[in-house]
C-alpha positions as CSV (number, residue, x, y, z in Angstrom):
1,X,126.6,-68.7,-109.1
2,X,122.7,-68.9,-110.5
3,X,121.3,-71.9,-112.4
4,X,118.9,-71.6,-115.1
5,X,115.9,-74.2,-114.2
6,X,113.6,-75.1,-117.0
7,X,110.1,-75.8,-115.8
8,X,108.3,-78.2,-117.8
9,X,104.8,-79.2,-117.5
10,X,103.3,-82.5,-117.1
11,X,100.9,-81.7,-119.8
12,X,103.9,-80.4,-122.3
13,X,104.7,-84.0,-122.2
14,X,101.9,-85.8,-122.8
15,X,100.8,-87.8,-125.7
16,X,97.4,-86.6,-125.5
17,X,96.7,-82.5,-127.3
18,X,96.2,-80.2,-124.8
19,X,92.7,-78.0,-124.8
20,X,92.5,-75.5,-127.3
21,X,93.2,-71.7,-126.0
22,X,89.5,-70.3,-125.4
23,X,90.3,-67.0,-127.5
24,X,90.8,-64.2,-126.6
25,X,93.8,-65.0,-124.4
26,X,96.4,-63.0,-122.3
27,X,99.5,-61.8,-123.4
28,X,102.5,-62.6,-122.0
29,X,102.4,-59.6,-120.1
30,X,99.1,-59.5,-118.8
31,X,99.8,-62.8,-117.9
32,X,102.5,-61.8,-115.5
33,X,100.6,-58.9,-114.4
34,X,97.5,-60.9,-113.3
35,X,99.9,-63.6,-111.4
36,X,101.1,-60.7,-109.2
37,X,97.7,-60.3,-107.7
38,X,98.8,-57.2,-105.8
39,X,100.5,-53.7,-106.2
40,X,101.1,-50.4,-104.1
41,X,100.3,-46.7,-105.8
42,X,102.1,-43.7,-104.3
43,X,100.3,-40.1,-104.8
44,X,103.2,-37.9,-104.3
45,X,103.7,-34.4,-105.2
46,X,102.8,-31.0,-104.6
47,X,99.6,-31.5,-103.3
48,X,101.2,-33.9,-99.9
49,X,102.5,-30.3,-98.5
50,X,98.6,-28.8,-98.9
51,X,96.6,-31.3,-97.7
52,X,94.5,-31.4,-101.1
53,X,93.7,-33.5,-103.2
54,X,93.1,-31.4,-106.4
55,X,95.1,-28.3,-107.3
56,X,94.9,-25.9,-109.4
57,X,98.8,-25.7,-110.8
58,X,99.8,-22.4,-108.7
59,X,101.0,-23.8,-105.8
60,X,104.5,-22.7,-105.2
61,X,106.8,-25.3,-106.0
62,X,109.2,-24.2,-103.2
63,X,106.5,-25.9,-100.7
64,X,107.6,-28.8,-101.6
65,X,110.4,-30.6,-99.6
66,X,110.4,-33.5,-98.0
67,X,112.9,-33.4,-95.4
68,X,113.7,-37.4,-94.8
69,X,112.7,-38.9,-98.5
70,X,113.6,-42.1,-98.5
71,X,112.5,-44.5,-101.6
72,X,113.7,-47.6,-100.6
73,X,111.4,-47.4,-97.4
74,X,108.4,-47.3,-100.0
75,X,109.5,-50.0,-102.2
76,X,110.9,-52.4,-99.1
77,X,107.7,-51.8,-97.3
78,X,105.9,-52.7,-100.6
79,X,107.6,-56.2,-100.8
80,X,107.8,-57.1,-97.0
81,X,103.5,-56.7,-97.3
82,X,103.6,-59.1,-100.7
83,X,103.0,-56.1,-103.5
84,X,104.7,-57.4,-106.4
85,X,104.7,-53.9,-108.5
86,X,103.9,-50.1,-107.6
87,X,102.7,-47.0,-109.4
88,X,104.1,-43.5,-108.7
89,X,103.2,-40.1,-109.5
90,X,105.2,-38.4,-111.9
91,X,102.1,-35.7,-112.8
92,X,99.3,-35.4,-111.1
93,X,96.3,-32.9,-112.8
94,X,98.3,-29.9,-111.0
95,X,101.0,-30.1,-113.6
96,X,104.0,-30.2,-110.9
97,X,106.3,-33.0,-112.1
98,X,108.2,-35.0,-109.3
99,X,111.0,-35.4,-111.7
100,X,113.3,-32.5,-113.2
101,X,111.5,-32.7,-116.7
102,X,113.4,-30.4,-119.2
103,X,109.8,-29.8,-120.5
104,X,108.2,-27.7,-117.9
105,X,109.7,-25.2,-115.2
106,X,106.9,-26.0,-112.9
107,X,108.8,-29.4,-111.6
108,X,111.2,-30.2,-108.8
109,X,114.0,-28.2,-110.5
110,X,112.1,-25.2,-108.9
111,X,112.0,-26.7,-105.0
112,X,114.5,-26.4,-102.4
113,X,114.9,-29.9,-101.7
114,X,118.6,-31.7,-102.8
115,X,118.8,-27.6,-103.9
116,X,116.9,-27.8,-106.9
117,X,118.3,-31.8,-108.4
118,X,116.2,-34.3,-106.6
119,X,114.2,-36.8,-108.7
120,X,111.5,-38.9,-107.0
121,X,110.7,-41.2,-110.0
122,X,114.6,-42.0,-110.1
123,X,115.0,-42.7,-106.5
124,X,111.5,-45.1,-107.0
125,X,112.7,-46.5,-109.8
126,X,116.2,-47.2,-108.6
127,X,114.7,-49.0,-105.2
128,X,112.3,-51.0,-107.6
129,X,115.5,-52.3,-109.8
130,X,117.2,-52.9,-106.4
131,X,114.6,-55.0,-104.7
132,X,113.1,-56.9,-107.2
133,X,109.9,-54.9,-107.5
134,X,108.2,-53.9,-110.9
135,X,107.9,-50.1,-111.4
136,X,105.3,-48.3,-113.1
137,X,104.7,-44.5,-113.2
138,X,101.3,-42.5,-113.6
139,X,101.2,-39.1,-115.5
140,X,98.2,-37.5,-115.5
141,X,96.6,-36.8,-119.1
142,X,95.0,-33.5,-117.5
143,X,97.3,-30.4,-116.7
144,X,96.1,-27.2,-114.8
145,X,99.4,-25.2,-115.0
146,X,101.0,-25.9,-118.9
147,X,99.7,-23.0,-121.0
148,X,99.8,-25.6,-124.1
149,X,97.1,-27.6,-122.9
150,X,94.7,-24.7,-124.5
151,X,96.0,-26.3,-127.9
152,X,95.3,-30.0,-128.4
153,X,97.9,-30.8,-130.6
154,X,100.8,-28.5,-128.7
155,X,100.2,-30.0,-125.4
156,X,99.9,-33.8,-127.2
157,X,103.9,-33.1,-128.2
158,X,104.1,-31.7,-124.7
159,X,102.8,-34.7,-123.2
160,X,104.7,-37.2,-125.5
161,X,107.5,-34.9,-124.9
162,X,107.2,-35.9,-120.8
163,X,106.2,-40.0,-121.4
164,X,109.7,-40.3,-123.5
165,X,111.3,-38.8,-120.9
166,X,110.1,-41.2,-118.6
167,X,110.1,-44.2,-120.9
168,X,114.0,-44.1,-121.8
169,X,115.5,-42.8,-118.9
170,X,114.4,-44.6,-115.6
171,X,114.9,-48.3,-116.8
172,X,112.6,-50.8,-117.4
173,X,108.4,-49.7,-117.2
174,X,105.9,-52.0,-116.2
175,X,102.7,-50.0,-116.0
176,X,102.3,-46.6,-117.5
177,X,98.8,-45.7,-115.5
178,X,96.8,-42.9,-117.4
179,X,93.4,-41.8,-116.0
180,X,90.5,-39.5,-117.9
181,X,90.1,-37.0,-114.6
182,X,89.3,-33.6,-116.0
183,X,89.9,-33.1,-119.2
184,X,87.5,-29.9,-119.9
185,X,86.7,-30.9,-123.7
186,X,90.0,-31.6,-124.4
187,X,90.5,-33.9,-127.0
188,X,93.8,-36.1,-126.4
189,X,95.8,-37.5,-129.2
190,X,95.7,-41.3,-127.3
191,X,96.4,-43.6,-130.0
192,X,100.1,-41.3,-131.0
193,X,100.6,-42.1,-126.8
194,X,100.6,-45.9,-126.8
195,X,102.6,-45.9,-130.4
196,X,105.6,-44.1,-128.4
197,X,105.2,-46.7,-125.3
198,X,104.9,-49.5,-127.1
199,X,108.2,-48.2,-129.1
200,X,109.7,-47.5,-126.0
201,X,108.7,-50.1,-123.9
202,X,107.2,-52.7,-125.4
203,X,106.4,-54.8,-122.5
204,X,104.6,-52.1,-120.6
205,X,100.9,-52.6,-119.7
206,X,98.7,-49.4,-120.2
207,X,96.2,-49.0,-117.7
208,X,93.2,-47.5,-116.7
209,X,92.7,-45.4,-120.1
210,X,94.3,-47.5,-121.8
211,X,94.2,-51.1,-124.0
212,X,96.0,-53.9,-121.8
213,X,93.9,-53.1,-118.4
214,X,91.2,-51.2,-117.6
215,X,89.8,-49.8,-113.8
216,X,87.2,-51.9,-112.4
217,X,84.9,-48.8,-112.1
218,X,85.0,-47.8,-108.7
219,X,87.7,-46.8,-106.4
220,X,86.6,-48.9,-103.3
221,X,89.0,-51.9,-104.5
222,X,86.1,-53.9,-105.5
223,X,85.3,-56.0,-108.0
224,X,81.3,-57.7,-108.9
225,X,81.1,-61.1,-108.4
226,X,80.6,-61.7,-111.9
227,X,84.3,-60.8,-113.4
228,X,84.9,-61.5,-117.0
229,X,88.8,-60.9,-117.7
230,X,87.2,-61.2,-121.8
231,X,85.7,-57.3,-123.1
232,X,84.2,-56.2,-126.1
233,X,86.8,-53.0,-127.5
234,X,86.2,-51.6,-130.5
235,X,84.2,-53.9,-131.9
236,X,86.2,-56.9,-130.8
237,X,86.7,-58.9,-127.9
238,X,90.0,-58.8,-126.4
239,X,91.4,-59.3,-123.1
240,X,90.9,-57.0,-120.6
241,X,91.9,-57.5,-117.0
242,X,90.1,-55.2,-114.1
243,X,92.7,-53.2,-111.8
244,X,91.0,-52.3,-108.2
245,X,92.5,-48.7,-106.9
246,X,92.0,-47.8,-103.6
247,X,93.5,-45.3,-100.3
248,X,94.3,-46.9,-97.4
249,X,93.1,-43.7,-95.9
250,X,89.3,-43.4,-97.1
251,X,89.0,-40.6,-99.5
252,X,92.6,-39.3,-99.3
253,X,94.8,-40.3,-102.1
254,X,97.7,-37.7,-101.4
255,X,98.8,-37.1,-97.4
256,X,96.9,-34.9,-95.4
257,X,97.8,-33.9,-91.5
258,X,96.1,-35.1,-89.0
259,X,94.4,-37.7,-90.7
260,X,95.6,-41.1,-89.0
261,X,91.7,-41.9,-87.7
262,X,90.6,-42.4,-91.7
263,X,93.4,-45.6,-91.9
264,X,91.1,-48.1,-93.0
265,X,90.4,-50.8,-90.3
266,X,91.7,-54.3,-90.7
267,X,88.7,-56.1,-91.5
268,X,87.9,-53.1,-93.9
269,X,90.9,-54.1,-95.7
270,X,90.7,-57.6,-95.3
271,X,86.7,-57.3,-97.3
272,X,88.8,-55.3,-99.5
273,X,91.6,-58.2,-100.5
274,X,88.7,-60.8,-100.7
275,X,86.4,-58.8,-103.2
276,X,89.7,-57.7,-105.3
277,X,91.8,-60.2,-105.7
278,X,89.6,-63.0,-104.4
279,X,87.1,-61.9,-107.4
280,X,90.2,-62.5,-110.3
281,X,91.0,-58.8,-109.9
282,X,94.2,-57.0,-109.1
283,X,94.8,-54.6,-106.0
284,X,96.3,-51.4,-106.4
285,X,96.7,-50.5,-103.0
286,X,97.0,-46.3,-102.8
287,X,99.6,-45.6,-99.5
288,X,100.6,-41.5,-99.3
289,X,103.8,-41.1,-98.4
290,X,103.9,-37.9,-95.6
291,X,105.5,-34.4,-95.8
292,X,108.7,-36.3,-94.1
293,X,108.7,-38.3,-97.7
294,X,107.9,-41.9,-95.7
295,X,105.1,-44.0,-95.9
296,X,103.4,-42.9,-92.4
297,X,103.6,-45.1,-89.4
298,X,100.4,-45.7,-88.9
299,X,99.5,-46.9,-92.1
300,X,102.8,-49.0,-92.4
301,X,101.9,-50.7,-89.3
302,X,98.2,-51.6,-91.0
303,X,99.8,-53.2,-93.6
304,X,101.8,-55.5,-91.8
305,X,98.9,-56.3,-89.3
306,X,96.9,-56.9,-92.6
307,X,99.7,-58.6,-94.5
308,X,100.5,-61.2,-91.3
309,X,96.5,-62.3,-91.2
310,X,96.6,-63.1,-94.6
311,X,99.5,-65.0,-94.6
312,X,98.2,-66.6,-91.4
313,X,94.8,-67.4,-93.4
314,X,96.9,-68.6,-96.6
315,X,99.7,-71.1,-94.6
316,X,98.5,-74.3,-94.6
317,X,96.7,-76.1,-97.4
318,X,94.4,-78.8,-96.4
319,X,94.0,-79.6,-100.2
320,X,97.8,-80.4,-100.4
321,X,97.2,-84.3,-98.5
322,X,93.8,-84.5,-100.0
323,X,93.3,-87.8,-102.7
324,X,92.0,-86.1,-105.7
325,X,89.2,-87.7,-107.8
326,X,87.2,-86.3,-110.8
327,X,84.0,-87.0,-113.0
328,X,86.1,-86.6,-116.6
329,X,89.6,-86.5,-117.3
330,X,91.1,-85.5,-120.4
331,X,92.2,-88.4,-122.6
332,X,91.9,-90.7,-119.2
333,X,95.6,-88.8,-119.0
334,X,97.0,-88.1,-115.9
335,X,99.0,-85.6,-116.9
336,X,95.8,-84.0,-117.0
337,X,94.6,-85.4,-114.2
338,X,93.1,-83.8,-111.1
339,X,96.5,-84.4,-108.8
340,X,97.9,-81.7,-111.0
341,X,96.1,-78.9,-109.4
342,X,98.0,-79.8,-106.1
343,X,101.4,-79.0,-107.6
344,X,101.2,-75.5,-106.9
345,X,102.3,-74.9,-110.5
346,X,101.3,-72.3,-113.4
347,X,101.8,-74.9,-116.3
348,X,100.0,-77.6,-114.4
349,X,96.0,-78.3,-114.4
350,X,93.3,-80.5,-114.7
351,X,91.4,-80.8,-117.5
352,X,88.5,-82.2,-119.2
353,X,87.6,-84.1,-122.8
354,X,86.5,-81.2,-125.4
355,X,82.8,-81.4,-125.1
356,X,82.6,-81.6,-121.4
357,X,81.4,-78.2,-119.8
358,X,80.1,-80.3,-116.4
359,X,82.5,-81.3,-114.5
360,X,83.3,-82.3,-110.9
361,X,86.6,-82.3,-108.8
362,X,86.5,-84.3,-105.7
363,X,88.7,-84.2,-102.4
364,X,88.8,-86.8,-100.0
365,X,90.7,-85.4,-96.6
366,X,90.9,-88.7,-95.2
367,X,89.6,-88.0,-91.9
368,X,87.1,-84.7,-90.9
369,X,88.7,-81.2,-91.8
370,X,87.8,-78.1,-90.4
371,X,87.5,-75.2,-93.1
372,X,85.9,-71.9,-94.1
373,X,88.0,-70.6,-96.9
374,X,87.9,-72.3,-100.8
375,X,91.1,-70.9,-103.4
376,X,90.1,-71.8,-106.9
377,X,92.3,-70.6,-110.3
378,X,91.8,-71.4,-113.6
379,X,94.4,-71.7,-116.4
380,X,93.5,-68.6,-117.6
381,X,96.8,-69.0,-120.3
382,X,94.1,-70.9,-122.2
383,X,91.4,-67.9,-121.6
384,X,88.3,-67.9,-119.2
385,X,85.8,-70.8,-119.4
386,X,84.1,-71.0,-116.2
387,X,80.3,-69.4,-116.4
388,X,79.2,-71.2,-113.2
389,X,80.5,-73.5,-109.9
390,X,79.1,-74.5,-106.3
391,X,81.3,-75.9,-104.0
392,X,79.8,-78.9,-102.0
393,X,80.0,-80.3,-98.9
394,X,79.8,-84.7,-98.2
395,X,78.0,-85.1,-95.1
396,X,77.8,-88.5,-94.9
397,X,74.8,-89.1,-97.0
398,X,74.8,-86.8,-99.5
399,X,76.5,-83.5,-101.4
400,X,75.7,-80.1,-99.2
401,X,76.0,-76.8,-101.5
402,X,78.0,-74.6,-99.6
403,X,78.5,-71.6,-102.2
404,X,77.7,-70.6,-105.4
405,X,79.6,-68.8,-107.9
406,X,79.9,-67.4,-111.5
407,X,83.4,-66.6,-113.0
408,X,86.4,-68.1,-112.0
409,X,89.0,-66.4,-113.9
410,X,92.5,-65.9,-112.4
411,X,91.4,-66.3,-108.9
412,X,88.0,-67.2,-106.9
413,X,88.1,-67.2,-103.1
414,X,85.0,-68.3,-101.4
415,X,84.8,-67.4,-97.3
416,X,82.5,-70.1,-96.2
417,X,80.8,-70.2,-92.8
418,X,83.1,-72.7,-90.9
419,X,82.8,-76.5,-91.8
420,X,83.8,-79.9,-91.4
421,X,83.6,-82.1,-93.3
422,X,85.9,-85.1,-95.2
423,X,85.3,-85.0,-98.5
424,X,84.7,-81.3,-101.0
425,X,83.7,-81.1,-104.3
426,X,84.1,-78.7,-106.9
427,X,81.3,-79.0,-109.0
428,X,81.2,-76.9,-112.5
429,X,77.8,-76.6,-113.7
430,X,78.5,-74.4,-116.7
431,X,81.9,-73.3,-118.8
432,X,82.2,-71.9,-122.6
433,X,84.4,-74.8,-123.0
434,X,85.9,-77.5,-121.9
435,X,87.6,-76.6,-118.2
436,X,91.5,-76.0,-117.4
437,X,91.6,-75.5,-113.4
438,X,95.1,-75.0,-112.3
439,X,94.6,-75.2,-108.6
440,X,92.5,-75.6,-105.3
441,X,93.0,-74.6,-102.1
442,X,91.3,-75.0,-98.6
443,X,91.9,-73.0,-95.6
444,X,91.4,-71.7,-92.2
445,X,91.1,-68.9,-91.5
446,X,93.5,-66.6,-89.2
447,X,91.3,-66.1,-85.8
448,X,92.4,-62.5,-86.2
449,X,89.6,-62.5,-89.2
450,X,85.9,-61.3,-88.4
């Protein structure tokens, strides 16, 4: 039997108003999104049986056929390595759909494998629902093989004809990922494309080209140092979260043979998780599942070895024991008090009086702690304040800088040069309003880290 439990926040229940929200604000959705922090994308299609990457939408369909295709590897693989969400290919630019659309002939109704009624994006999606894991589907705008795409508003139906498809019958959608690869002058009908998903699924996020998150702008997983969740769009500002997409296999987004020696490296990935998420992004990891129709073992074993440092790095808070002081509480409240960003909680934070853009939040270990890596989140619910921070060092005498940052945002982690020290301070030197920081962590980091 399950038990509803109501969370409630300290700061629901005090008698002093809470800050403001800093507009403009996530929704609900992006909210979630940005608290998963990390997500798997799977290139599959036509193009895994011709080692390419682009095609031109003539390759046979009867190439493909994955022999040992096996969904729930991909999605249990995804969650036993912490990826809260994935993205699969229902379309790449080559037009071959990985799903039997009743829209196109060029789709797996024309391969061999399960004799012509196989369904990758139902096998995905069905793993997802199984495992707790939110699914999300990318169909490429861009189509090399559908003779309507010479007519704009023919292959616009087309294309809606394909996302309803996908929208009503695979369950629950939390990403529809659209990218703007291609499109030789074609003019594409966008705002008729988020009407239908919204009708359809109205909780789904629309990525990349698209009004709920946008890419980063590379595809090296990186984000600046600078990250502003907060983006001028059409005139206005509205929120808009960065997504970092990136191969595991450098330059390969779809299999290719013989290609193990291009697995990025584990400190290569490890730069990557600490300039993605630990800049307030989120990590689309991109992991090709092989001809066999299974993530490949080389790259599976990667992301464990990757997966275990970081929870190595991650396991034991120093900040947890740590007697919390700070420069300026709100309403001389503790239930906005700087104890609250030890609770681990989203609803929880410390906060300052509305005025006060410099503040400080100060731990006091107690006895020397060794260190090198700083976790810092702000309450972004109530939008993104933070302009400017230094983390500090007490060496007995006085306050040591240790690092210097800009944004905050959703998450800031700072790798430090090892330290000890018994007391750390968070010193903000600049916000757009009065700060909300939700949590702080300290850490060492795994020995298997460079």
């Amino acid at each position: 039997m399950q038990f509803m439990v109501s969370v409630v926040c300290a700061a629901c229940l005090s008698a002093v108003n809470p800050p403001e929200p800093l507009l403009p604000i996530p929704t609900p959705q992006q909210l979630a999104w940005q608290n998963m922090e990390f997500g798997m994308f799977f290139h599959f299609g036509i193009n895994t049986f011709h080692n390419l990457e682009w095609s031109d939408g003539k390759k046979d369909p009867k190439t493909f056929n994955p022999t040992e295709f096996d969904a729930r590897q991909w999605i249990q693989t995804a969650k036993d390595v912490g990826a809260k969400y994935i993205v699969v290919t229902a379309k790449h630019h080559d037009g071959f759909a990985t799903y039997p659309t009743a829209h196109s002939k060029y789709s797996l109704k024309a391969s061999p494998w399960r004799e012509g009624k196989g369904d990758v994006i139902r096998e995905v999606s069905d793993a997802c629902n199984g495992l707790g894991v939110m699914f999300g589907f990318y169909l490429s705008p861009w189509d090399r093989h559908e003779p309507a795409y010479a007519s704009s508003p023919a292959y616009d139906q087309h294309f809606k004809n394909m996302l309803r498809e996908l929208l009503t019958n695979y369950g629950p959608v939390g990403e529809v990922w659209f990218d703007g690869a291609g499109s030789q002058g074609h003019q594409y009908d966008w705002d008729s494309y988020y009407r239908l998903i919204r009708e359809l699924q109205p909780n789904a996020l629309i990525a990349i080209c698209g009004p709920d998150i946008r890419w980063v702008g590379n595809e090296d997983g990186l984000a600046p140092d600078t990250l502003w969740n907060i983006q001028e769009r059409g005139g206005n500002q509205v929120w808009h979260p960065a997504e970092c997409d990136v191969p595991i296999r450098e330059g390969q987004w779809f299999f290719h043979t013989k290609s193990e020696k291009k697995v990025r490296s584990l400190q290569n990935l490890l730069d990557i998780f600490y300039r993605s998420i630990g800049h307030g992004a989120t990590l689309l990891l991109n992991v090709s599942p092989d001809r066999r129709g299974l993530l490949p073992d080389a790259d599976v074993a990667r992301l464990k070895e990757w997966n275990s440092v970081i929870s190595e790095t991650f396991r034991d808070n120093l900040a947890q024991d740590a007697r919390m002081s700070a420069s300026n509480v709100r309403g001389n409240d503790p239930a906005y008090g700087p104890e609250q960003t030890q609770k681990g909680s989203l609803t929880n934070y410390w906060a300052t009086d509305d005025g006060v853009t410099q503040a400080w939040l100060e731990l006091d270990f107690g006895a020397p702690k060794t260190f090198d890596r700083i976790v810092i989140k702000e309450h972004i619910a109530l939008g993104q304040r933070v302009e400017t921070h230094h983390i500090e060092a007490w060496d007995g005498q006085q306050w040591n800088t240790l690092a210097e940052g800009t944004t905050i945002g959703h998450l800031r982690i700072h790798r430090l040069p090892e330290i000890t020290a018994a007391k750390l301070r968070l010193n903000i030197t600049q916000a757009k309003a009065c700060p909300v920081i939700q949590n702080i962590g300290v850490y060492k980091a795994s020995a298997r880290e460079q």
